[in-house]
N, C-alpha and C positions, 0 to 999 in steps of 0.2 A: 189519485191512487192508481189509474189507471195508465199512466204516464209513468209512473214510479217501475209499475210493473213490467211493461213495456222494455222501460232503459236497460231493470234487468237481464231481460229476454235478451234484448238486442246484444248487451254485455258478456252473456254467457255463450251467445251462438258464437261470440267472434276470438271468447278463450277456449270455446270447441275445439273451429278452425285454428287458434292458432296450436292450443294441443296438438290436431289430427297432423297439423305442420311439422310441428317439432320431433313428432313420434317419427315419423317418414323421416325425416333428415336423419334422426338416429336407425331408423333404419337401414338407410341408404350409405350410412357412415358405416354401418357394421358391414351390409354387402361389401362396401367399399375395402374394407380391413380385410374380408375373410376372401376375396379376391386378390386382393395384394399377398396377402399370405400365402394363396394357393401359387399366386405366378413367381413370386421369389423364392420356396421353398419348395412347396409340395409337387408342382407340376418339372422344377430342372431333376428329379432324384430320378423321375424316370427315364433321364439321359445317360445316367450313373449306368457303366460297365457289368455285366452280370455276375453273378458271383463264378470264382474262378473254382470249381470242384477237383480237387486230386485225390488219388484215391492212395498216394503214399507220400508220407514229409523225410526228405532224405535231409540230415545236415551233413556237408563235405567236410573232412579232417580238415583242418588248418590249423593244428597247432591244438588246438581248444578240445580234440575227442567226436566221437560222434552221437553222445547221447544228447538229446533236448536239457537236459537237468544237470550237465558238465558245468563244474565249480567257475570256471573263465567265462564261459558262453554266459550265466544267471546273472555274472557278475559284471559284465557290459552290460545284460540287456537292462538291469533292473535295478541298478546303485542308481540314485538318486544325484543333482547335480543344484538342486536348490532353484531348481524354476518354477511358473506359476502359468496359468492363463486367468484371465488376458496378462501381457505380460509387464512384470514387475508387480504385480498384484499381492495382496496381503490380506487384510479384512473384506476386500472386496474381490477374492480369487475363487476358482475353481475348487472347491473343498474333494478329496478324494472319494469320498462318503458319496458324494454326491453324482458324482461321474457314472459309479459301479451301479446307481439304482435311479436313475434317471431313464424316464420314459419317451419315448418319440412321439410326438402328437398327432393323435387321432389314431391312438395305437397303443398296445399295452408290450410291444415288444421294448425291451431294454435299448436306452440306446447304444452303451457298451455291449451287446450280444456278438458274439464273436461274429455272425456271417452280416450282419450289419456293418461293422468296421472293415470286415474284409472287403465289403466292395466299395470301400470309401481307397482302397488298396495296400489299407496297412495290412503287417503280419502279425497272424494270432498262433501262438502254437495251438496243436491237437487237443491239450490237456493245459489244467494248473499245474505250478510247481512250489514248492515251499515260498519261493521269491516271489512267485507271481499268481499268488489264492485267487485272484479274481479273475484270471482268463482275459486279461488286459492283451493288447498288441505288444510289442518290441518295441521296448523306450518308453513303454507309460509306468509308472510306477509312482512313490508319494513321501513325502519327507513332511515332520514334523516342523510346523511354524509359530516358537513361539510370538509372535506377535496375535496373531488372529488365534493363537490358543490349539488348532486344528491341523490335522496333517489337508496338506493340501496335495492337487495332483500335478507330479511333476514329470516333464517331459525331456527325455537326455537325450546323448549324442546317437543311440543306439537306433532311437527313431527314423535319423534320415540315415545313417549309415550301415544300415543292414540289407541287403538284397534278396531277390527269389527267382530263381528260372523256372519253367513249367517243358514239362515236356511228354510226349507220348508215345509208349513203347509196349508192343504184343497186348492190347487190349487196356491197358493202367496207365496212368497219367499222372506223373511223379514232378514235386514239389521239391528243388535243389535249394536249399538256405546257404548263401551265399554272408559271410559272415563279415563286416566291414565293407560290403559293397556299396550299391546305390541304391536306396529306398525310389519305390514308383507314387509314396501317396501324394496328394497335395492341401500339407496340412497347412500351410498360412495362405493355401489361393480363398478370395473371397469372393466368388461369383456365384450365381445362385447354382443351387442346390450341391458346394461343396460341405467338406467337412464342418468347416468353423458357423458357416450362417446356420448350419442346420443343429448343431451343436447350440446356438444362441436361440433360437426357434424354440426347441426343446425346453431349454430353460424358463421360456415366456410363457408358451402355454402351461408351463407346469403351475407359473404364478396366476398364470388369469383364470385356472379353470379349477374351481375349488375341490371337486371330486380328483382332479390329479394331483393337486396338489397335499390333499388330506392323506394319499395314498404315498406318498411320493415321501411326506414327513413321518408317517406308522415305519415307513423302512428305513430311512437316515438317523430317524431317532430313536429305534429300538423299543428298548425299558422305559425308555425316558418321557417317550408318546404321552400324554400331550405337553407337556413342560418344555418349553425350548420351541413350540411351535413359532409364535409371533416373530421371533428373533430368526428362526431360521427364514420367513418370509420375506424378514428385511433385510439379510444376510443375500438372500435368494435375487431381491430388486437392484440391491447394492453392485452384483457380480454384471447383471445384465447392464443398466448404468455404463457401468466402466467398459461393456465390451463396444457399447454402443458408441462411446462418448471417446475411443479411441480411434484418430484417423488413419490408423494401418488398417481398421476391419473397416474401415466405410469406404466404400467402390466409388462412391460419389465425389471421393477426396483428390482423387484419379492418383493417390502415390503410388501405383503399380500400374502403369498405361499400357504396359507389355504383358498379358497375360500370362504367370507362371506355370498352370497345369501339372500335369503329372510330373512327379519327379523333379522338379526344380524349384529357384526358392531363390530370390537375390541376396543372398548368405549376407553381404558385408555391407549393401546399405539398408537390409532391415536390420544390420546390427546397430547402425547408426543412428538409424530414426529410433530405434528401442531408448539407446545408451542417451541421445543427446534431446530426441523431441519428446519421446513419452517422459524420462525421467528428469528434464530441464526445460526446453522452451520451445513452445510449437511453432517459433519462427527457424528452428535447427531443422524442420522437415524437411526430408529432400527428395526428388523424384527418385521411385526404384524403378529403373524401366532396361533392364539387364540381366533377365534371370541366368541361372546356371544351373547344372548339374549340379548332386550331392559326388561328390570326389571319394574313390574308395581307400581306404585307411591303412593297409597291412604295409610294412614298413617303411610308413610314414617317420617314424622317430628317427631314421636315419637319415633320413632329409636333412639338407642345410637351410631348404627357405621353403614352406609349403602356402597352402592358398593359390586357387589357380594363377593369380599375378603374382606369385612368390614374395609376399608384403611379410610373412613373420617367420620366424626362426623360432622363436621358444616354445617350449610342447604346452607349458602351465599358461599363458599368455593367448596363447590360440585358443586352449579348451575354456580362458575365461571367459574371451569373446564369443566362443558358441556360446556356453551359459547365457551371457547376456543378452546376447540375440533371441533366445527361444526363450525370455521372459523372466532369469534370476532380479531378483529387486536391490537397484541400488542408490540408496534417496539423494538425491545431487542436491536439494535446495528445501526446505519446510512447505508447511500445510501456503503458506502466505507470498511463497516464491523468493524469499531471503536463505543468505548464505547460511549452510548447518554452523553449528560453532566449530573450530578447526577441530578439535580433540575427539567429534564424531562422523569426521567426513570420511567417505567412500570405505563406510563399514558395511558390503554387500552381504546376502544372501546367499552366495558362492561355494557349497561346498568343495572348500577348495582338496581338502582330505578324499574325500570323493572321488574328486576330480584324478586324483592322483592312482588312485584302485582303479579306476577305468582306463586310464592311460599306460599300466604296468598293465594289465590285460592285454592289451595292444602289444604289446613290446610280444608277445609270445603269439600272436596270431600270423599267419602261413597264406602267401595266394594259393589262392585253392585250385587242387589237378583236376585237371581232365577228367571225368566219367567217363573211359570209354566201354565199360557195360552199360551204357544210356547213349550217350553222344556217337560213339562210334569209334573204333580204333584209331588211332595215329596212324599214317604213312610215314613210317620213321624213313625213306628214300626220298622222298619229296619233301621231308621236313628239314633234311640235310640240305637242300636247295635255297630253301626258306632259310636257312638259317647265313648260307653265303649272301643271300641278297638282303638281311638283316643286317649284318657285321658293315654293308658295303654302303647302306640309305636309312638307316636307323641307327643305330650305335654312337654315332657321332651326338647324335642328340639328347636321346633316349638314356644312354647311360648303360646299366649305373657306373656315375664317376669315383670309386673312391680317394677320398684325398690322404696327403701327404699328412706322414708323423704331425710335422709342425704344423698345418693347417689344424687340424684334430685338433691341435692343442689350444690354438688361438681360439677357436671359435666352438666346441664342446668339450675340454678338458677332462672331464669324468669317464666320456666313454672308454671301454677298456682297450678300445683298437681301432686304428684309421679305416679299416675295414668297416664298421657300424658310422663309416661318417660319409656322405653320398653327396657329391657337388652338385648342385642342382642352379642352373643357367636359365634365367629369363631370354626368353626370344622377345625381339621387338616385333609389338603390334603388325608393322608397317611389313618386316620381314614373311613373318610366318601368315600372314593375309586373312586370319581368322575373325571373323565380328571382333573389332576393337570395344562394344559400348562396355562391357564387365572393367576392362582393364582403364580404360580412359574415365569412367564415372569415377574408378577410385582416388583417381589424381583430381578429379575437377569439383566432388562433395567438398563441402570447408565448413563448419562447426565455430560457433562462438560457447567458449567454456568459462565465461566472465562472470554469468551470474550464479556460481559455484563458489564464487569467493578466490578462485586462484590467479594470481597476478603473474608478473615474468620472477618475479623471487622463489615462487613457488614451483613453475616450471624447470629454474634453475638446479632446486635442491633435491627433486626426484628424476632428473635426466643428466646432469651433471655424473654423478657417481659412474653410473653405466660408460657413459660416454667415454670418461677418463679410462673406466678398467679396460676398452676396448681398445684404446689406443695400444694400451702399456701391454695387451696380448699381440696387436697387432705389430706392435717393434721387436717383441722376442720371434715371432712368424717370419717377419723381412728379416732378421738378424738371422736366423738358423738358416733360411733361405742362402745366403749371402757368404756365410761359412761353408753349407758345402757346395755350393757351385765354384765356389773360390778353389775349394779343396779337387772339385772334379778338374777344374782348368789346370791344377799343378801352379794355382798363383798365391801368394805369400798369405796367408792370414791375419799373421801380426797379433795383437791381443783380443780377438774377436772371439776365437774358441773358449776363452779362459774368461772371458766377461759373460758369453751365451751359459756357460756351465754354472756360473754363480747367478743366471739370471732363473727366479723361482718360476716353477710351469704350469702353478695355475694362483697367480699373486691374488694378493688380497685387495678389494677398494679401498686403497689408500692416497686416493690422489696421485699426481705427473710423480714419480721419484726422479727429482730434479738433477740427484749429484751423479744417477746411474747415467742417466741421457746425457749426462756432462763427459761421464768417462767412454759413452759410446760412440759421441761426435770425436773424441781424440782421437779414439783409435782408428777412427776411420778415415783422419786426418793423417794420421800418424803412414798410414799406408804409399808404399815404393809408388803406384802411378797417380795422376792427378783426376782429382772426383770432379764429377758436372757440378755444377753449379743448381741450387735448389729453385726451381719457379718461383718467380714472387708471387701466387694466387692464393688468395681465402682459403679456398678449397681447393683439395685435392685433385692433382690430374688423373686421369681415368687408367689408372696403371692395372695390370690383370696381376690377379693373385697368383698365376703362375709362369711369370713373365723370366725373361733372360735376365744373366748377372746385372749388366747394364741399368736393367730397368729396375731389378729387385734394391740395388745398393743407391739410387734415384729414389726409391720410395721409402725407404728407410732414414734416408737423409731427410726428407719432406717433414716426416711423422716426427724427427727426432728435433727437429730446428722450428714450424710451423704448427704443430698436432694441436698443444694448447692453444694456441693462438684461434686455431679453426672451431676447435668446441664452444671457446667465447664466441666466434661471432656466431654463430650456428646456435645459437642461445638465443644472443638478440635479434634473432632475424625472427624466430618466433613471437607470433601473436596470438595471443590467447580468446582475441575475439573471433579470428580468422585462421583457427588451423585446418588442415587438412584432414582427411579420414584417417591415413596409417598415424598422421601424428598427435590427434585427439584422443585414437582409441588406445595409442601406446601411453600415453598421459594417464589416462584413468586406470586401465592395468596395472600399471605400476606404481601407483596409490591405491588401490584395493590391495594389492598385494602385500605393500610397505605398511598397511593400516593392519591386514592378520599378522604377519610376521611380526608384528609390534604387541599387538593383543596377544599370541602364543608366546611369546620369546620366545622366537627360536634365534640360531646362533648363523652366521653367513653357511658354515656347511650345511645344513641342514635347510636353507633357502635354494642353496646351489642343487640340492638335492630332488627337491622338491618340483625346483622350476623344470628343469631335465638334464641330464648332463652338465650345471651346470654355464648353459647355451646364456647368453647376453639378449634381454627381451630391448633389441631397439630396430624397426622395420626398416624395409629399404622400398625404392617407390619407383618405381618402373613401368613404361607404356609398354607391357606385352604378356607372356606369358610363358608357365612353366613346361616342360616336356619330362613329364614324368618317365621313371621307369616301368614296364611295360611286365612286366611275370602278372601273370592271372588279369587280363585286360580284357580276353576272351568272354570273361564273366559279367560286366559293366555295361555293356548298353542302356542306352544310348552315347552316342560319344560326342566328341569336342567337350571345351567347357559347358558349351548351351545346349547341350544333350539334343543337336538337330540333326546328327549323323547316324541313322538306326541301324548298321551293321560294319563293321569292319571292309568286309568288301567296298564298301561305297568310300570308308577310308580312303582305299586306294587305290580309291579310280579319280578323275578327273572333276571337278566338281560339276560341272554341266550335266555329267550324268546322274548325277543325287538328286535323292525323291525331294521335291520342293514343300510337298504336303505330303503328311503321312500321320497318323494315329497312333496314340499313345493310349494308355490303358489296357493292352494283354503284353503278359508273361511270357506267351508261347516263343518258344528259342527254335534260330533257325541255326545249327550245326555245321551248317553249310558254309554260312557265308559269316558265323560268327556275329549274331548280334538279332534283337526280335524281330518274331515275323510279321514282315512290312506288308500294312494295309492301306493303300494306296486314297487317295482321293478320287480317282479315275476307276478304282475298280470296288468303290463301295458299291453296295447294295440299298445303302438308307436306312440300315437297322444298327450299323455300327455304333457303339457307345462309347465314349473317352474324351480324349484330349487333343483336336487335329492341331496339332504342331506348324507353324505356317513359315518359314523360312525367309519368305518373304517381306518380312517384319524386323524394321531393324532391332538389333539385340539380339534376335534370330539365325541371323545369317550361318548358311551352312558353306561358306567357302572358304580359302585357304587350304595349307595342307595339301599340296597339289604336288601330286606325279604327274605333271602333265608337259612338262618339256619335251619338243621333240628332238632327234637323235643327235640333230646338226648343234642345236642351240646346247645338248647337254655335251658335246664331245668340245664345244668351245671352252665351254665353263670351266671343263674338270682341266682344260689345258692351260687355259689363264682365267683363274676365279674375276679377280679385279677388273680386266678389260672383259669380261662377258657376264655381265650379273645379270642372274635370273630373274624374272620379270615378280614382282609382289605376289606373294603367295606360292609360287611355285618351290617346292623343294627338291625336287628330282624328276626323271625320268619318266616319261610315259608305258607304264608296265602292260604286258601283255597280263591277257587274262591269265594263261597257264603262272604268270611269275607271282599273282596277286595269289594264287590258290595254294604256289609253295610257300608263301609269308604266310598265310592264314594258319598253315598246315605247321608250322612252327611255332604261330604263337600262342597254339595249345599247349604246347610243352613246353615253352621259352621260363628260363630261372633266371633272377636277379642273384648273382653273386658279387660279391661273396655273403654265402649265407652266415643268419646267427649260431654262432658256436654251439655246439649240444648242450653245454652246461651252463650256458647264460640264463641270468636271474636278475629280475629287479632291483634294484637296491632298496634297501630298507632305510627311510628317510628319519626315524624315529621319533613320529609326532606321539606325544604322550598322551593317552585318553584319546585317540582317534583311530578308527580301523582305517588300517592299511591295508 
């Protein structure tokens, strides 16, 4: 007995000890937790920028009015474009419900409270507005998902493409909304203590901690309290899951190795890893290590090719790919990773209707003038200066180019005037000396689209159509070309007028018309001198769109003896395991598109319409980059495409002398020198909060664009271009400070003409049951 009792003893002391074990390990597991928590969320927020207080919100006329509640202005910020966080989410997304009355942990303050999101850097207006009850930022807003039953919360274009200067004048300190500019927040960086970890933070504690969470479900669920409890819990775990288990939001994943920070955001390969790795195969993931600037938007639509590498033309094609980037849902493959059945592939999420009232907004928006009751008056004497030394080192590049009748027609047929159509010229990488990684990632991502179910038959029957219409615009272009140069030279025509006359100016996809191109080589045959002889190459030689008779009536012969021939091979040269980025993401574009237009019937004009003008959605791919037009640029800081250049002056100095490190995170506008005021690494104090932008990081680079030739090397160049080319990156002449201060002093007042006509109006595409 005594022995019995003993084993006991001994039995219980050692389930003591191992209890008093086990308790410590959990205990030490929970320190463990509530310390990881504190160093990944709660301890980076006190690195977060302070909030930026003004004491007045001014919005500048552009077209839109100047009240907050302006019908254009509600109607960007707050239409809806069918996205989700995390993105492409569904049952497992961001519920809008849930956003508006979600709590910050170890805190009863809302996490939606406006001065909470304002120092994350989005914009809140002052007040609600009918469009936006809940006092959300710019660009948040919420569409109805019948799948998950719930409006969910959705995130548009308005988010990253709206800006804000700050500035201070006789005691107040005024808030300029800058409308289509460049947003400062950084809503897809995932380092601690940004928007998104702290957003998923939120969510967690809401689940783990019963008292917030009980709290949390009395205000999502209303009347309904307690019914719908359980479900929203799992609804609740379901959302976290997915944000966790997505490797865009995990830092650990390293797909973002270059840190994006304030205001940038690798636009087009997290459109890639969204479209190919979240909604197909996590072997499509690619490094994003390229951030960029948000690119500001006012007469974007006149553009012929936007995207800082000039990769799209079509306005519906570009704004699906935003959608799709900021998290529109579009199922590529089932629960099991097999092909959908054909009859319900690439039926996105997309409001494409939508998408459409957002982009007709656009068309009526204005760069925005000068304040000079804020900013300071113009020297209209020294902007006349600026403006000789603008005509003489910008222009050429800058623009705007308008093109010719027949270009217009080839390439946007709908618009009302050659005037709304803006040549827009890639510069090569090598050229213009700028951080190549944005521009060269695009060419060297590649995408396998196999396990979608689409083979080359299928690539064939949604790019063939396009291909061919482009052709058959582009021979009535060289034709008209070829007639009146013919006509300028006093040289014969012959039946060329009287064949371009019967040829229709904006044809229908009908396929090569064989018996036209048959009567078009005669007559060109038919003509008094003798024609070159057509290259034997696949492809096209590099002929310029506005080249001499010579070269135009050579590239006309090309398209009209070789065109088909080049579409086939250019067919099969694609692989559907191995495309490119501008060639996978135009693939899928154009079967989302071809999958509504099929569900709506609509008719080819009402596609045409739709799309924009009309425009042919097929990319071009190019190592360099665009040189936008330049009216309201003044407004955009940070510049280049990697937003590493913080004022215009620094534009146009040398790059040796640009800040290498400098701080992102305040508004405050330097008037001066055009562009925010620069907080140095060398002359921080150590309380500074934001974003130190590092230039020295490749992806980063703040060079090229250089005024930095000197007088001997620029007086050779302008004498013989060819035997004196300027060294990589150099674009012109080394400027005195007085000539950099008459350019600045101009490109506060600088206008892109020719402007939109006073009476221009969107067209009305006439989708039935959908607001336009």
């Amino acid at each position: 007995m005594t022995t019995s009792v003993g084993a006991r003893g001994r039995t219980g002391f050692r389930l003591g000890r191992l209890f008093k074990w086990l308790l410590g390990l959990v205990a030490l597991l929970v320190l463990a937790a509530v310390a990881g928590f504190a160093w990944f969320v709660l301890w980076p927020v006190a690195t977060l920028p302070p909030l930026e207080a003004v004491d007045e919100q001014r919005y500048l006329d552009q077209g839109w009015g100047t009240e907050r509640n302006s019908a254009s202005r509600q109607t960007y910020y707050y239409t809806p474009q069918g996205t989700s966080m995390p993105q492409g989410a569904t049952t497992d997304a961001v519920r809008y419900a849930w956003f508006v009355h979600l709590r910050l942990p170890f805190s009863d303050q809302r996490f939606a409270d406006p001065d909470h999101l304002r120092r994350y850097r989005f914009l809140v207006d002052p007040a609600p507005t009918p469009a936006n009850p809940d006092q959300l930022p710019v660009g948040f807003t919420r569409h109805f998902d019948p799948i998950s039953g719930d409006e969910l919360l959705d995130i548009t274009c308005a988010a990253c493409h709206t800006g804000q200067l700050h500035y201070s004048r006789d005691g107040r300190r005024y808030a300029l909304r800058v409308d289509g500019g460049q947003a400062m927040h950084a809503l897809t960086d995932t380092a601690r203590g940004a928007f998104a970890p702290m957003l998923v933070a939120s969510l967690l504690y809401t689940a783990i901690n019963p008292f917030k969470f009980d709290a949390f479900a009395r205000e999502v669920l209303g009347e309904r309290y307690p019914d719908g409890r359980a479900a929203l819990k799992s609804d609740l775990w379901a959302t976290i899951g997915r944000f966790v288990r997505d490797p865009q939001n995990n830092p650990l994943k390293h797909l973002e190795p270059v840190r994006e920070g304030y205001g940038r955001t690798d636009a087009l390969g997290r459109i890639g890893n969204t479209v190919f790795g979240d909604h197909l195969i996590p072997g499509n993931f690619q490094v994003s290590a390229a951030p960029v600037s948000y690119p500001y938007l006012w007469n974007i639509w006149k553009f012929d090719w936007v995207q800082y590498n000039g990769s799209v033309a079509q306005p519906l094609a570009r704004n699906i790919g935003e959608a799709l980037g900021v998290g529109a849902r579009i199922p590529l493959v089932d629960d099991t990773g097999a092909p959908l059945p054909p009859a319900e592939r690439f039926r996105s999420s997309v409001r494409i209707a939508d998408s459409v009232r957002i982009e007709h907004s656009l068309q009526r928006l204005e760069p925005p003038a000068w304040p000079e009751d804020l900013f300071g008056q113009v020297d209209r004497k020294l902007a006349g200066q600026g403006l000789a030394l603008f005509e003489r080192h910008c222009r050429g590049c800058h623009g705007p180019h308008p093109v010719s009748a027949a270009r217009q027609q080839a390439q946007a047929p709908l618009k009302p005037s050659p005037d709304l159509e803006w040549r827009i010229e890639v510069v090569p990488a090598e050229h213009i000396g700028t951080d190549p990684a944005a521009a060269r990632a695009f060419l060297e991502r590649h995408y396998d689209l196999s396990p979608t179910g689409l083979g080359a038959a299928d690539l064939e029957s949604v790019l063939r159509p396009p291909l061919e219409l482009q052709l058959v615009r582009q021979v009535r272009y060289r034709l008209a070309e070829v007639v009146r140069l013919r006509e300028a030279q006093e040289l014969t025509p012959g039946e060329l007028p009287a064949l371009l006359a019967d040829y229709p100016a904006n044809p229908a996809p009908e396929g090569i018309p064989e018996a036209r191109f048959a009567a078009l080589r005669e007559a060109l045959q038919a003509l008094p001198e003798t024609l070159p002889a057509v290259p034997g190459v696949h492809s096209p030689p590099p002929y310029s769109a506005d080249c001499g008779l010579d070269c135009q009536t050579l590239a006309l012969l090309w398209q009209l003896e070789r065109g088909e021939e080049s579409i086939a091979l250019a067919l099969e040269a694609l692989d559907v395991s191995r495309l490119t980025e501008g060639e996978a993401l135009n693939v899928v574009g154009l079967l989302i598109k071809r999958r509504f237009y099929e569900d709506a019937g609509l008719s080819f004009e009402q596609q045409q319409c739709l799309e924009g003008f009309g425009t042919l959605d097929l990319p071009q791919q190019i190592d360099g980059y665009k040189p936008r037009p330049l009216a309201g640029v003044w407004a955009t800081p940070p510049f280049l495409h990697n937003g590493s250049v913080p004022t215009l002056y620094q534009m146009l100095s040398p790059p040796e002398t640009r800040d290498r490190r400098f701080l992102v995170g305040s508004r405050d506008y330097d008037p001066v020198k055009l562009g925010y005021r620069v907080i140095r690494a060398e002359d921080a104090r150590g309380d500074e909060r934001g974003f130190w932008l590092d230039t020295g990081l490749a992806g980063n680079g703040n060079g090229g664009h250089a005024f930095a030739a000197d007088p001997e090397l620029w007086a050779l160049h302008q004498a013989a271009p060819a035997d004196n080319p300027l060294p990589s990156g150099v674009i012109g002449p080394l400027l005195s400070h007085d000539e950099r201060m008459a350019l600045l002093e101009y490109l506060k007042i600088h206008a892109d003409g020719p402007a939109t006509p006073a009476g221009f109006a969107a067209p009305d595409c006439g989708l039935p049951g959908e607001r336009l």
